[in-house]
C-alpha positions as a LaTeX table, in Angstrom:
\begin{tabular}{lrrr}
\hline
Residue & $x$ (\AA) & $y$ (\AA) & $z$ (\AA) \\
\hline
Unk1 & 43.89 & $-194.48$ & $-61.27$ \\
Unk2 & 46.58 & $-191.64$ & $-60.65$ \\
Unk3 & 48.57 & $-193.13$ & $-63.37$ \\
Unk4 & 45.74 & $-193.02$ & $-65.84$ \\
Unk5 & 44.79 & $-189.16$ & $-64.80$ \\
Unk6 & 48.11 & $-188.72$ & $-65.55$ \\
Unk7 & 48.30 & $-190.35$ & $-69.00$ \\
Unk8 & 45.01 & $-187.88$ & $-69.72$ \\
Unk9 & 46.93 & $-184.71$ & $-68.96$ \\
Unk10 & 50.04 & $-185.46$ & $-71.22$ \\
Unk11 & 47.69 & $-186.49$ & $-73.97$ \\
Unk12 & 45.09 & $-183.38$ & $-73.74$ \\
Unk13 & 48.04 & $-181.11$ & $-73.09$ \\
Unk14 & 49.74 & $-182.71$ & $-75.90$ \\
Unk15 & 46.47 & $-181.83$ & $-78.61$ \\
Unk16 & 46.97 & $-178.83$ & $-81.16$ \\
Unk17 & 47.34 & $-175.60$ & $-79.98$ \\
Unk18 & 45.11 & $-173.43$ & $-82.64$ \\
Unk19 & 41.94 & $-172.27$ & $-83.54$ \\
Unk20 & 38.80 & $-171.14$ & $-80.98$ \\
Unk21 & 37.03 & $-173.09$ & $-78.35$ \\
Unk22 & 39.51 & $-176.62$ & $-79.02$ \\
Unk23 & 38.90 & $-179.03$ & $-76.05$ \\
Unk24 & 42.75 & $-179.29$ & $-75.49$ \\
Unk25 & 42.51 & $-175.47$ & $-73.98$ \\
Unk26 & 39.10 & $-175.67$ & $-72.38$ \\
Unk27 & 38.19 & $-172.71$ & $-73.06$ \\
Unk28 & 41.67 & $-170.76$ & $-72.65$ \\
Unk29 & 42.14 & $-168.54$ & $-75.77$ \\
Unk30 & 44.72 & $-169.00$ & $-77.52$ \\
Unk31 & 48.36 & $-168.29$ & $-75.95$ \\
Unk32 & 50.64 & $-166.15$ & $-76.79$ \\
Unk33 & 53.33 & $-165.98$ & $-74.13$ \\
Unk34 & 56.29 & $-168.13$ & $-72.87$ \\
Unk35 & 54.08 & $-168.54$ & $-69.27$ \\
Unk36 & 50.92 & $-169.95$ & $-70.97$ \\
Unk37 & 51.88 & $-173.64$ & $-71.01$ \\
Unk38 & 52.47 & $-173.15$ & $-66.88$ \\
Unk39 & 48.75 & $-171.94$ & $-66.53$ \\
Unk40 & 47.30 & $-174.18$ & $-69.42$ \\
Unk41 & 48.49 & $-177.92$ & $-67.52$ \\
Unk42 & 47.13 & $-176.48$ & $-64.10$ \\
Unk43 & 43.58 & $-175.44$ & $-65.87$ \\
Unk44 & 43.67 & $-179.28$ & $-67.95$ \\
Unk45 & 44.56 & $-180.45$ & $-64.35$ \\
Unk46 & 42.44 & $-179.14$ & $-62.68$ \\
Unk47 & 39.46 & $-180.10$ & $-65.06$ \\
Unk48 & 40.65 & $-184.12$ & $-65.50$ \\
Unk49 & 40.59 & $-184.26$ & $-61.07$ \\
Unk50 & 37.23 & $-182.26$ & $-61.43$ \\
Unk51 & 35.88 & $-185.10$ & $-63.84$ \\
Unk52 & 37.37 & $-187.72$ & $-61.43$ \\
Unk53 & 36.01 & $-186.62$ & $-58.38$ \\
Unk54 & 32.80 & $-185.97$ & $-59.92$ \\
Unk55 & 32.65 & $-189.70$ & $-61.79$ \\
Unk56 & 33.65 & $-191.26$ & $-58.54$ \\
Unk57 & 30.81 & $-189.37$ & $-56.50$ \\
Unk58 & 28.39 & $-190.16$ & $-58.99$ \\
Unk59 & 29.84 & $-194.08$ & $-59.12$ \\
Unk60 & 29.17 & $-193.93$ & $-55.35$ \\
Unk61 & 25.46 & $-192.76$ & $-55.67$ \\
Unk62 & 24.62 & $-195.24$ & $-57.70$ \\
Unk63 & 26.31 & $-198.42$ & $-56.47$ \\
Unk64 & 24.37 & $-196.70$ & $-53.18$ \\
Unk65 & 20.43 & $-196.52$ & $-54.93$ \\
Unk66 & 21.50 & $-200.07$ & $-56.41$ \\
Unk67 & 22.73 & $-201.90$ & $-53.54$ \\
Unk68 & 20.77 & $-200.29$ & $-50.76$ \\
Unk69 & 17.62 & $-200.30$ & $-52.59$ \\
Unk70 & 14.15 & $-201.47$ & $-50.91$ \\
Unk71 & 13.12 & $-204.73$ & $-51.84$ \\
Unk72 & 10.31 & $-205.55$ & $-49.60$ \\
Unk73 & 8.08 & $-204.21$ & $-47.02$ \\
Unk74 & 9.42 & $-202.44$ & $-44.00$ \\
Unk75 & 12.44 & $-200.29$ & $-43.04$ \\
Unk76 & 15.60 & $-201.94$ & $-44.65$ \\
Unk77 & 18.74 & $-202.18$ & $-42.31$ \\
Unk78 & 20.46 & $-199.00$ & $-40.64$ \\
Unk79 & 24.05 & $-198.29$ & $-41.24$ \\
Unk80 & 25.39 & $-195.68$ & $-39.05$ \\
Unk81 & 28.18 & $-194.57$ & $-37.33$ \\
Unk82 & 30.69 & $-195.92$ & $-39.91$ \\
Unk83 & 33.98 & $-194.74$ & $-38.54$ \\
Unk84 & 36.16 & $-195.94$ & $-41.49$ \\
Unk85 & 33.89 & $-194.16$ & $-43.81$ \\
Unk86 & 33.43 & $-190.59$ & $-42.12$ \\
Unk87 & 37.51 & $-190.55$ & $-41.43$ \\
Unk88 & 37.70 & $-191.45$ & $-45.21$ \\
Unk89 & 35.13 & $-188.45$ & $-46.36$ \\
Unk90 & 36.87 & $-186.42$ & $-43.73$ \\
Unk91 & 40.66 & $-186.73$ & $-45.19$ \\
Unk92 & 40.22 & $-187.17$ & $-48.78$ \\
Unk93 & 38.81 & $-183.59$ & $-49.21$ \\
Unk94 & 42.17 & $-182.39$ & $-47.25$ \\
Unk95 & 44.18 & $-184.71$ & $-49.97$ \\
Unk96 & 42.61 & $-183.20$ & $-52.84$ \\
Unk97 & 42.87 & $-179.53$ & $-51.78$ \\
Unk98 & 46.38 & $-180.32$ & $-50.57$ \\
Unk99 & 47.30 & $-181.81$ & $-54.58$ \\
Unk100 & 45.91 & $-178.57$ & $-55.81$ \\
Unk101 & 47.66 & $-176.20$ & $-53.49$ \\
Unk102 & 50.87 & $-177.54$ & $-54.22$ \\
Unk103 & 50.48 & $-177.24$ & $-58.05$ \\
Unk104 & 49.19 & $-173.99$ & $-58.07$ \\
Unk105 & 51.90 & $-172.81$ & $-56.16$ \\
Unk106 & 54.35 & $-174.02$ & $-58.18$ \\
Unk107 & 52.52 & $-172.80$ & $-61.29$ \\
Unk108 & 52.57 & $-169.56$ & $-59.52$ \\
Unk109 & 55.78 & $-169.46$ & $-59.04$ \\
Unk110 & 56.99 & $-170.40$ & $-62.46$ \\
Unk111 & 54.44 & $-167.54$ & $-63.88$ \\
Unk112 & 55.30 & $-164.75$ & $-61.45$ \\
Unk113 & 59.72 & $-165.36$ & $-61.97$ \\
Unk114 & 61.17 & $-162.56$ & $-62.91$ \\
Unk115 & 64.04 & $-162.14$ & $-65.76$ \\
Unk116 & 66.83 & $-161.27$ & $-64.49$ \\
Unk117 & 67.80 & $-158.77$ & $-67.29$ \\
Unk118 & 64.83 & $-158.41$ & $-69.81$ \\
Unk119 & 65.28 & $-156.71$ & $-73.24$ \\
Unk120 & 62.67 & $-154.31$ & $-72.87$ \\
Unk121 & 60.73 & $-152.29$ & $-69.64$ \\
Unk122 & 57.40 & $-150.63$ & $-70.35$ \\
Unk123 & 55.78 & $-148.58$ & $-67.63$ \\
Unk124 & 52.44 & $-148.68$ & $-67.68$ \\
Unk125 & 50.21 & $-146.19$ & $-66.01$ \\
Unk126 & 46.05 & $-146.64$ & $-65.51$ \\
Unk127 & 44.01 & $-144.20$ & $-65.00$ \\
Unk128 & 40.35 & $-143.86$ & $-65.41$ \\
Unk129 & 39.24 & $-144.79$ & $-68.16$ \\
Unk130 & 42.26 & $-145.48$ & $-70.61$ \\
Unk131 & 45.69 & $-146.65$ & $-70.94$ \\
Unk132 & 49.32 & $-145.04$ & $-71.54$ \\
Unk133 & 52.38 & $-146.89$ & $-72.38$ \\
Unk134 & 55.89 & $-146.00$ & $-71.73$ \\
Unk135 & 58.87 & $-147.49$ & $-73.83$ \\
Unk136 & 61.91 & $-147.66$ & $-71.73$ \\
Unk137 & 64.19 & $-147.90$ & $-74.55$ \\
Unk138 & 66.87 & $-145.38$ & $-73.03$ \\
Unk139 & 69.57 & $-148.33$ & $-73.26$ \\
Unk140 & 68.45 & $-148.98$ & $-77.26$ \\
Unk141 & 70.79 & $-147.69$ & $-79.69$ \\
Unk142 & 68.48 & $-147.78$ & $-81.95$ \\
Unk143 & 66.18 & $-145.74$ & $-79.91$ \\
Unk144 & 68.32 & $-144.04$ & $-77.48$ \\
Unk145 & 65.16 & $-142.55$ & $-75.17$ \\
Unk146 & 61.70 & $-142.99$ & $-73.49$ \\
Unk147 & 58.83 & $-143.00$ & $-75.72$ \\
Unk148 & 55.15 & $-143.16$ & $-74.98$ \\
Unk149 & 51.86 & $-143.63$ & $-76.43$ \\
Unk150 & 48.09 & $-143.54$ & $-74.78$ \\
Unk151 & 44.50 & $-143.83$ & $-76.38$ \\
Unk152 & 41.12 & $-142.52$ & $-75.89$ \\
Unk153 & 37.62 & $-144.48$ & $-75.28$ \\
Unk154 & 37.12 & $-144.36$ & $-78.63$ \\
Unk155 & 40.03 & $-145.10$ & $-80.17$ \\
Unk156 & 41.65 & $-147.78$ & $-77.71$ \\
Unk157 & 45.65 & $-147.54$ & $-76.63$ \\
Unk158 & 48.05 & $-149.60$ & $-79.02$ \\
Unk159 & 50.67 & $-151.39$ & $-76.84$ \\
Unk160 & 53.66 & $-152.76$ & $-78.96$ \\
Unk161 & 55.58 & $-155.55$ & $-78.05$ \\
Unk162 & 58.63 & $-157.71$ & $-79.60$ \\
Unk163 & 57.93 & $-160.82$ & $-80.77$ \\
Unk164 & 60.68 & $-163.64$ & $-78.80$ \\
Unk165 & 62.08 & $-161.14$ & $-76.62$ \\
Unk166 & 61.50 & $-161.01$ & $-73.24$ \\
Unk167 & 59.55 & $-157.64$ & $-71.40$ \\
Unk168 & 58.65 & $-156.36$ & $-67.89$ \\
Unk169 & 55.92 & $-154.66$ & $-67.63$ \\
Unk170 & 55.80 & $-151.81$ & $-64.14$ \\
Unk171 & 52.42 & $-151.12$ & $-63.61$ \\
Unk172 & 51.11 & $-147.78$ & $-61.80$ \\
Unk173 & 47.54 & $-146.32$ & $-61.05$ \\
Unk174 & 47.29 & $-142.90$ & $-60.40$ \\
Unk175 & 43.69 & $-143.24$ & $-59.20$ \\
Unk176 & 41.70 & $-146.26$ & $-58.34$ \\
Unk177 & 42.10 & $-149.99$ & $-58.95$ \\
Unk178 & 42.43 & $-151.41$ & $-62.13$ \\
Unk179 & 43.88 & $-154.46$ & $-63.26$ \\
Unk180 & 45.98 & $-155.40$ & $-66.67$ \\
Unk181 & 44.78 & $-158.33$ & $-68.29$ \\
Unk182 & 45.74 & $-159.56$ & $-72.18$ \\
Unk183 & 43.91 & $-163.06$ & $-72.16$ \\
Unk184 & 46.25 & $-164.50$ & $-74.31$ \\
Unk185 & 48.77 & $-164.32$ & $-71.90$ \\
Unk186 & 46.84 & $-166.17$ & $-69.34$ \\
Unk187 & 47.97 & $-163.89$ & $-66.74$ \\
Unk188 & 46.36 & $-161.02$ & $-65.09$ \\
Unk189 & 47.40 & $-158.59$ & $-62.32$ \\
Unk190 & 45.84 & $-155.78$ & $-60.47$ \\
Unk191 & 47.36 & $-152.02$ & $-60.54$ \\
Unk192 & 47.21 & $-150.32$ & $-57.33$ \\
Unk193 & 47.26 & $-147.16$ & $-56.72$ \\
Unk194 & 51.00 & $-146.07$ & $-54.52$ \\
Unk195 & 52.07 & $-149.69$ & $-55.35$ \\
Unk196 & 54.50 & $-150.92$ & $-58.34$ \\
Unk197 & 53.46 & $-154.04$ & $-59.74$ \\
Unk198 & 55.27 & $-155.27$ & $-62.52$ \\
Unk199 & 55.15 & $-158.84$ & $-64.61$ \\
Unk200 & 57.88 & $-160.63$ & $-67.05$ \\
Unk201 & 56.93 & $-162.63$ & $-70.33$ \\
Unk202 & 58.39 & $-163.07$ & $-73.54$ \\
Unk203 & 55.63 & $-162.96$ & $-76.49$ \\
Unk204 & 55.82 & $-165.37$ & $-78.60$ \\
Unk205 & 53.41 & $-165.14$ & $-81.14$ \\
Unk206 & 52.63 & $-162.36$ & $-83.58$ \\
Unk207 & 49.66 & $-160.82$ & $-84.14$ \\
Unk208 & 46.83 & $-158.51$ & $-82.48$ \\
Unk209 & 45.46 & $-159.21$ & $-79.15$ \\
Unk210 & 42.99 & $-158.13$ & $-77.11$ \\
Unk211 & 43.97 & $-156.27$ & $-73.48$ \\
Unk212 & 41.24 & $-154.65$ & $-71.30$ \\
Unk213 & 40.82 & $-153.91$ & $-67.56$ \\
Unk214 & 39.38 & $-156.57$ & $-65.47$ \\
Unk215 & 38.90 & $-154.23$ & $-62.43$ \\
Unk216 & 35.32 & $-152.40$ & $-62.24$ \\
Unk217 & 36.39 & $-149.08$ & $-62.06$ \\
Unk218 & 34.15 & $-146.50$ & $-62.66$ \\
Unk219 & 31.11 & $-145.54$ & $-65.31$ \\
Unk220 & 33.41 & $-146.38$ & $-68.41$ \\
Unk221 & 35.19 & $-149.47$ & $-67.02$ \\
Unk222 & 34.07 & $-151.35$ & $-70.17$ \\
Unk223 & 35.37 & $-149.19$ & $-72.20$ \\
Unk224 & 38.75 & $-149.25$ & $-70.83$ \\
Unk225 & 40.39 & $-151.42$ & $-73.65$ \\
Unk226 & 43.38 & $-151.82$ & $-75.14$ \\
Unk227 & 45.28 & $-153.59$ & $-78.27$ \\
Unk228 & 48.13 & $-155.68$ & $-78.19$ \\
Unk229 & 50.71 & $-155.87$ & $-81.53$ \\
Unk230 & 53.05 & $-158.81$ & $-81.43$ \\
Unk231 & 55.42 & $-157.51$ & $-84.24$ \\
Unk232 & 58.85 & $-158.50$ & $-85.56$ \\
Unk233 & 61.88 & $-156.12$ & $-84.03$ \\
Unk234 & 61.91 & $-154.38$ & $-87.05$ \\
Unk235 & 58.42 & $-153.47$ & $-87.04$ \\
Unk236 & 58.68 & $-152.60$ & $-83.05$ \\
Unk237 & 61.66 & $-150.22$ & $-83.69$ \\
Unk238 & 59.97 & $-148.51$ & $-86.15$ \\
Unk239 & 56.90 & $-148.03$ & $-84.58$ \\
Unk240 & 58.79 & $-145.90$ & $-81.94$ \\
Unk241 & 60.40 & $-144.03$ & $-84.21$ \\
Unk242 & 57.15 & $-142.92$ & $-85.49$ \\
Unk243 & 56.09 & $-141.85$ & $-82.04$ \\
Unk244 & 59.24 & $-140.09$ & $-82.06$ \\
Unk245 & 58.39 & $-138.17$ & $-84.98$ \\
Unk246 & 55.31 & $-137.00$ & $-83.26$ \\
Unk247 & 57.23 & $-135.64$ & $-80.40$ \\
Unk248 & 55.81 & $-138.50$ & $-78.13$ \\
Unk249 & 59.25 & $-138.84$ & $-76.01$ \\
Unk250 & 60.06 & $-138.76$ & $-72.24$ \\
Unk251 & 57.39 & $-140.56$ & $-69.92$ \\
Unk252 & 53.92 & $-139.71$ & $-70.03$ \\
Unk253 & 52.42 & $-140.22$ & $-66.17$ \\
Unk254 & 49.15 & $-138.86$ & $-65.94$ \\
Unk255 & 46.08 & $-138.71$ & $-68.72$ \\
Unk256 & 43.94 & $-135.71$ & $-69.22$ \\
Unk257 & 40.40 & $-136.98$ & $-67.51$ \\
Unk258 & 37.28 & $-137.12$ & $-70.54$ \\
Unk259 & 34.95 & $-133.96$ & $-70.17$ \\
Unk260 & 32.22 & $-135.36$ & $-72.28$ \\
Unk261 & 32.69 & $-138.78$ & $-73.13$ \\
Unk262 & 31.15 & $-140.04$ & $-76.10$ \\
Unk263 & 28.56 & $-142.97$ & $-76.35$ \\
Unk264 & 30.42 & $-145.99$ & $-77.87$ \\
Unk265 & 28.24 & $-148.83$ & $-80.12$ \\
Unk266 & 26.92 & $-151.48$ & $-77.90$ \\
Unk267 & 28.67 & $-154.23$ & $-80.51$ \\
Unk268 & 32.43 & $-152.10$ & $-79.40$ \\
Unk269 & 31.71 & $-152.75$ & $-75.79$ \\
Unk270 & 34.24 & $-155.43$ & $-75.19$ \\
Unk271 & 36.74 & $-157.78$ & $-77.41$ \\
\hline
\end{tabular}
């Protein structure tokens, strides 16, 4: 049975990797980050010992209503006090939740390693209710300083990254909770305020990508969004030089808190 669970896994986790809503992904959007196969084999895991727990409960049930079924008059015959059974029901759950511990701390571990010299750092700071983004490109010839960028409710922050190079992200509140989450990247991780966090990945897939916080923080929490560009070096260097040009250099820390804050469209609520 273990062998044929396993034989499912490879083959789902072997299925094409595109489009919305495949069943190789199980609902898991699309990936776009060298730790996303890690999470996506625990998640098709997880789901193929779901389906064999559940088909061997529901096996159970009905060899039970089958076999132990009345066929005549009167009380049919009493088993209790089955002590193979009830140590059997007893460990099993232990064996399971055992299997799953140890994969999801490996997982863990594989998502959370850090890089022991990544090509890029980008501080980012939350604060209620938007984003900024600091480029740590003081070490880039190219770049040769600190740039930033930040957005508004209604015009959510841009956040730039490299396509096949690897970044760490140091993430800062300077209020309450919040938490950084791209879905793409399978990986999400709260921002506490008086406590660095910080998360490595290498993107690996271009394109725009929703980011948002996953932290209820406040009246505008939804609106709290952010977008992701996974762009060739070229287009990443020059995309700080145009912050340059608007004088956007050194780090940006703190955001200046919405008087009035407009009413956004019910349909721009969320990615």
């Amino acid at each position: 049975m273990l062998a044929g669970l396993g034989v499912g896994a490879l083959a789902l986790a072997g299925c094409a990797d595109t489009g919305p809503g495949l069943p190789s992904r199980l609902g898991l959007p699309p990936a776009a980050s060298d730790r996303t196969p890690y999470t996506h084999h625990l998640w098709i895991g997880a789901w193929i010992a779901a389906f064999g727990v559940g088909a061997a409960v529901w096996g159970m049930i009905v060899w039970c209503v089958v076999r132990y079924r009345r066929r005549k008059p009167g009380i049919p015959r009493q088993n209790r006090y089955n002590l193979p059974i009830e140590i059997f029901y007893t460990v099993t759950p232990f064996i399971l939740i055992g299997v799953l511990f140890y994969f999801t701390v490996l997982t863990q571990d594989k998502v959370q390693a850090k890089v022991a010299h990544p090509d890029h750092t980008i501080t980012v700071v939350a604060q209620k209710w938007n984003w900024s983004f600091n480029y740590q490109e003081q070490n880039n010839p190219d770049i040769g300083q600190a740039v930033w960028e930040s957005g508004t409710i209604e015009h959510p922050a841009d956040l730039y990254l490299p396509v096949g190079q690897s970044v760490r992200f140091n993430l800062r509140s300077v209020d309450v909770i919040h938490s950084f989450w791209v879905p793409a990247f399978y990986e999400k991780l709260d921002v506490v305020p008086g406590r660095d966090n910080s998360l490595d990945l290498t993107p690996t897939k271009e394109g725009v990508f929703a980011g948002k916080c996953a932290e209820l923080c406040g009246t505008y929490h939804s609106a709290m969004l952010f977008n992701v560009h996974i762009v060739s070096q070229s287009e990443y260097e020059a995309h700080l030089k145009s912050l340059i040009a608007k004088g956007q250099t050194g780090q940006l820390q703190t955001l200046q808190n919405p008087v009035a804050v407009p009413q956004r469209p019910a349909g721009q609520e969320g990615h």
